[in-house]
C-alpha positions in Angstrom: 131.4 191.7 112.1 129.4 194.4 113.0 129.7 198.4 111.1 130.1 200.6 114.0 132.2 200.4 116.8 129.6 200.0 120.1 132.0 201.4 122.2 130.9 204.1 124.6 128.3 206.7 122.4 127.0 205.9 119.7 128.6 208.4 117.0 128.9 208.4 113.6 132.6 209.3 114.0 132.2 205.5 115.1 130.9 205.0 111.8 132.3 202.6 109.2 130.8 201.9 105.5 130.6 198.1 106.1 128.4 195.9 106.7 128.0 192.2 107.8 124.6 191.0 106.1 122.6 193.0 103.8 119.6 194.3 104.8 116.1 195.4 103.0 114.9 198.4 103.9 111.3 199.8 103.2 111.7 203.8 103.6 108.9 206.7 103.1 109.1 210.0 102.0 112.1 209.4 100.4 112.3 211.6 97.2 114.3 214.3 99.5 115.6 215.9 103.1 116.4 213.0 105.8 114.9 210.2 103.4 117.0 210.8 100.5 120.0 211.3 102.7 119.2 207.6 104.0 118.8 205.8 100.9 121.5 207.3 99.1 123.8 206.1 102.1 122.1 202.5 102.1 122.8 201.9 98.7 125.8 203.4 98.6 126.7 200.2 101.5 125.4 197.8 99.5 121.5 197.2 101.4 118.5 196.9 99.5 115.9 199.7 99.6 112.4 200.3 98.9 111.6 203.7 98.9 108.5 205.9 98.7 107.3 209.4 97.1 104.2 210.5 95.7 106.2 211.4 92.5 107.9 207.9 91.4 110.0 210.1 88.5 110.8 212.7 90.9 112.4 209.8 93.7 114.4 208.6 90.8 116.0 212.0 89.8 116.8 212.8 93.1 118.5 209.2 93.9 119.9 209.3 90.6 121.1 205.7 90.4 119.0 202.9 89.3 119.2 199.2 90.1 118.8 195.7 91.8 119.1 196.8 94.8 116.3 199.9 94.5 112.7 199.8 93.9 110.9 203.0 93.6 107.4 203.1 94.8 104.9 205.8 93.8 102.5 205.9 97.1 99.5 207.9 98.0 100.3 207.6 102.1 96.6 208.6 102.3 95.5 205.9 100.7 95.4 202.4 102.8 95.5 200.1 99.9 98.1 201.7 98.4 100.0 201.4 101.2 99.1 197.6 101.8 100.1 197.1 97.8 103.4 199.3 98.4 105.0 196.9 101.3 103.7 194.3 99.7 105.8 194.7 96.0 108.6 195.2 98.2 108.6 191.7 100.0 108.0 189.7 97.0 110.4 192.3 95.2 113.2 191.7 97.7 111.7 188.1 99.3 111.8 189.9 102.8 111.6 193.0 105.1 114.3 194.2 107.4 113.9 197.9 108.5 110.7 199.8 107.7 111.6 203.8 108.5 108.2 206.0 109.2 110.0 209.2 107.2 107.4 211.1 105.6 106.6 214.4 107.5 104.1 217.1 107.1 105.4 220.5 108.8 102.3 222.4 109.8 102.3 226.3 111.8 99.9 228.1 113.0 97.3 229.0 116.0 94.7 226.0 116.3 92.3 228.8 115.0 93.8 229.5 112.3 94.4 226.2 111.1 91.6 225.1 108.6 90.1 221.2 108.8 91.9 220.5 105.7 95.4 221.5 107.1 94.6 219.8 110.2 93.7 216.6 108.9 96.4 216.7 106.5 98.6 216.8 109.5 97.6 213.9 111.1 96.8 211.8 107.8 100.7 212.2 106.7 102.6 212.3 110.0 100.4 209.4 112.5 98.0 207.9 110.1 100.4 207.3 107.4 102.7 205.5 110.1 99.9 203.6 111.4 99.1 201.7 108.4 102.5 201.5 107.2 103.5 199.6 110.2 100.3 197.5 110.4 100.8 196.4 107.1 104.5 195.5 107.7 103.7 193.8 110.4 102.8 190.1 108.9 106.3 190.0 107.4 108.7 191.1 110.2 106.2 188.7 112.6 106.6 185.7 110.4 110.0 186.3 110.0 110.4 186.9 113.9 112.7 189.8 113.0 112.4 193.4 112.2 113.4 197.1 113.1 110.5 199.7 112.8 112.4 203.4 112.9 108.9 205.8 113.2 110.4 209.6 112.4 109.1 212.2 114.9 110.4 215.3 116.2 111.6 217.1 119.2 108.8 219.1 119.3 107.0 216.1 119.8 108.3 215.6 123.1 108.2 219.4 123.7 106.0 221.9 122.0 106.4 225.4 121.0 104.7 228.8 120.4 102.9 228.4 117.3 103.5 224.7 116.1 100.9 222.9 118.5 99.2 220.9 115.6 102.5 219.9 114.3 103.6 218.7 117.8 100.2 216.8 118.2 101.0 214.9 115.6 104.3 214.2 116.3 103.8 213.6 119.7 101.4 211.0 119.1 104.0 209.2 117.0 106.3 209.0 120.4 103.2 207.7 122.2 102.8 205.0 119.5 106.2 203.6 118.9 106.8 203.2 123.6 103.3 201.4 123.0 104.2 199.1 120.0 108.3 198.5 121.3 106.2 196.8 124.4 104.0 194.7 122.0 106.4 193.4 119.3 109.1 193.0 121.6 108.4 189.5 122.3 108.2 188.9 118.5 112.1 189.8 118.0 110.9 193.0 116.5 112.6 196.2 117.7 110.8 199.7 117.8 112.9 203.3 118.2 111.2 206.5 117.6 113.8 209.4 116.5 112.9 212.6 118.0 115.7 215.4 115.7 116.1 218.3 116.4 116.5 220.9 113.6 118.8 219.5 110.8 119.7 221.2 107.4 117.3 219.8 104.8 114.3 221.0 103.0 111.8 221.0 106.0 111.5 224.6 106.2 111.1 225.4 103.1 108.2 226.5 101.2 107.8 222.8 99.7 107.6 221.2 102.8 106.5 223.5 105.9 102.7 224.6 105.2 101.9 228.0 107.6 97.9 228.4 108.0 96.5 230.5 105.7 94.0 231.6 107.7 95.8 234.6 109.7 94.7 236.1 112.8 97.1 239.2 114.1 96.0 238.8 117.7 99.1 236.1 117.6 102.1 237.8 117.6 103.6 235.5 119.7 102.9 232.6 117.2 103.9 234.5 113.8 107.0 235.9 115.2 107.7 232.3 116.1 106.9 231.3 112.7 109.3 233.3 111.2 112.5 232.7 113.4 112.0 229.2 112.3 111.6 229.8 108.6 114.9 232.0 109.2 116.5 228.9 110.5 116.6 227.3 106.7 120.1 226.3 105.8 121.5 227.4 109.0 120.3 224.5 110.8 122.4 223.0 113.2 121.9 218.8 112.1 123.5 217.4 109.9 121.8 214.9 107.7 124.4 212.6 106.6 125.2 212.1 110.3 121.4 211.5 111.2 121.4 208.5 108.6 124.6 207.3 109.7 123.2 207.1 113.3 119.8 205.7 112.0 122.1 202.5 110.1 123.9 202.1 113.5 121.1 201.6 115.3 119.8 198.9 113.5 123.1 196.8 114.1 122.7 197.1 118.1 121.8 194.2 120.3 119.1 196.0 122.1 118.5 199.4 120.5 116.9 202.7 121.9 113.4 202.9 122.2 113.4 207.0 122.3 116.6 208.4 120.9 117.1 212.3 120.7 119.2 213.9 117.5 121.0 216.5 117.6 122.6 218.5 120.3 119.7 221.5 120.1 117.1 218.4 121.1 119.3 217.4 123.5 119.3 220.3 125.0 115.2 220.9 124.7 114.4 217.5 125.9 116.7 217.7 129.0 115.2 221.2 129.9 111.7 219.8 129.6 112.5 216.6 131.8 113.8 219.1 134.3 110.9 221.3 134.4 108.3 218.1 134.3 110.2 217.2 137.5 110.1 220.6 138.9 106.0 220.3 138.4 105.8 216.8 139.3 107.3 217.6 143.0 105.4 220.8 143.6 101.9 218.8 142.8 102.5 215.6 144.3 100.3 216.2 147.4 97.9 217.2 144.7 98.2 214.3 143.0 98.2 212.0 146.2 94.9 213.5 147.0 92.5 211.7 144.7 93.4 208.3 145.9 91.3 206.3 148.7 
């Protein structure tokens, strides 16, 4: 018996706390925002979760249960062989691997002059290089097992970008890029790939904690810094809700043949419809353009 009723959308007003077989999950940044809303929901159905946060005390305060069916991980997502090590105590923790979710982000504003190296390799480190390894390691046990669900976390503004967040989009752009790539190869395996784009929903992303503005300032950007701070504006009024974004992320992974791209939220809706529109404005007004280089 499957939890969610497949019936027309996908909704978590379809939702039901149920589930037919227990799964294991391996989730990063977990110790808060979209990851803690995730685990907490897992466990509250009865799956098994690994879960990951630089702070291994501070994951367990914010879960705030403690049991057989949860292992804490302290990882360095900067650090391969912790990685390797991490997804490895989980499989011979659990004795498998069901559903590794790519959550840990790094929120990053600013001009690409303004940004420093640090800040811009931090960016890429946490939000593509962390999800590279993680699912390179994971790999071996979902291929052996000839089953598997990777859920890599991106963002709307990685499908379209906006004044004053180009490194952040880069980043999370690439992640899109990656997971099309990677549902192609593992496909054949019986392992499923779906890259979540959200939208804006209400958790501790823009907060001080979690969104890093360049320090380097330049005031020729007006543009970019008033951007910057309509978004930080946006904290707690965000339209998303969380709970809901789990719930859809659980329902996914009972489908037959999930998404390979799947939008959140009715503000990315909105974004990534306007984009495809205007990308098929351009394509049409540039296709003799484009029909000119051949032979």
């Amino acid at each position: 018996m499957c939890c969610v009723e497949f019936a027309g959308a996908l909704r978590p007003a379809n939702f039901k706390q149920q589930i037919s077989m227990s799964k294991v999950w391996f989730i990063t940044g977990a110790s808060k925002g979209l990851g803690l809303t995730l685990v907490t929901l897992l466990l509250e159905m009865g799956h098994k979760v690994a879960a990951t946060s630089r702070n291994k005390q501070q994951l367990l305060d914010a879960v705030g249960a403690q049991s057989e069916q949860f292992l804490p991980l302290a990882v360095d997502l900067t650090n391969e062989t912790a990685i390797e090590q991490s997804l490895a105590d989980a499989h011979k923790h659990f004795g498998k691997l069901d559903v590794i979710v790519n959550n840990a982000g790094y929120g990053v504003g600013g001009a690409i002059e303004e940004l420093s190296t640090q800040e811009i390799y931090d960016s890429l480190n946490i939000n593509l290089l962390a999800t590279v390894h993680v699912t390179r390691f994971a790999l071996p046990y979902l291929r052996s097992q000839r089953s598997g669900h990777i859920i890599n976390i991106s963002s709307i503004a990685g499908f379209s970008s906006t004044t004053g967040w180009s490194m952040y989009s880069a980043s999370k752009y690439a992640v899109i890029g990656l997971t099309e790539g990677l549902a192609q190869d593992v496909k054949e395996l019986g392992i499923w790939a779906t890259v979540v784009a959200p939208g804006a929903f209400r958790t501790e992303f823009l907060t001080a904690g979690s969104l890093v503005i360049a320090g380097k300032r330049i005031a020729d950007y007006t543009g970019v810094h008033a951007n910057q701070e309509r978004y930080q504006q946006m904290d707690r009024h965000q339209i998303g809700d969380p709970l809901k974004a789990a719930q859809v992320m659980v329902a996914i992974t009972e489908l037959p043949e999930p998404p390979v791209v799947l939008f959140l939220g009715s503000d990315a809706y909105t974004r990534a419809a306007k984009k495809i529109e205007d990308q098929k404005i351009s394509l049409e007004k540039y296709k003799d353009t484009s029909f000119s280089t051949d032979y």
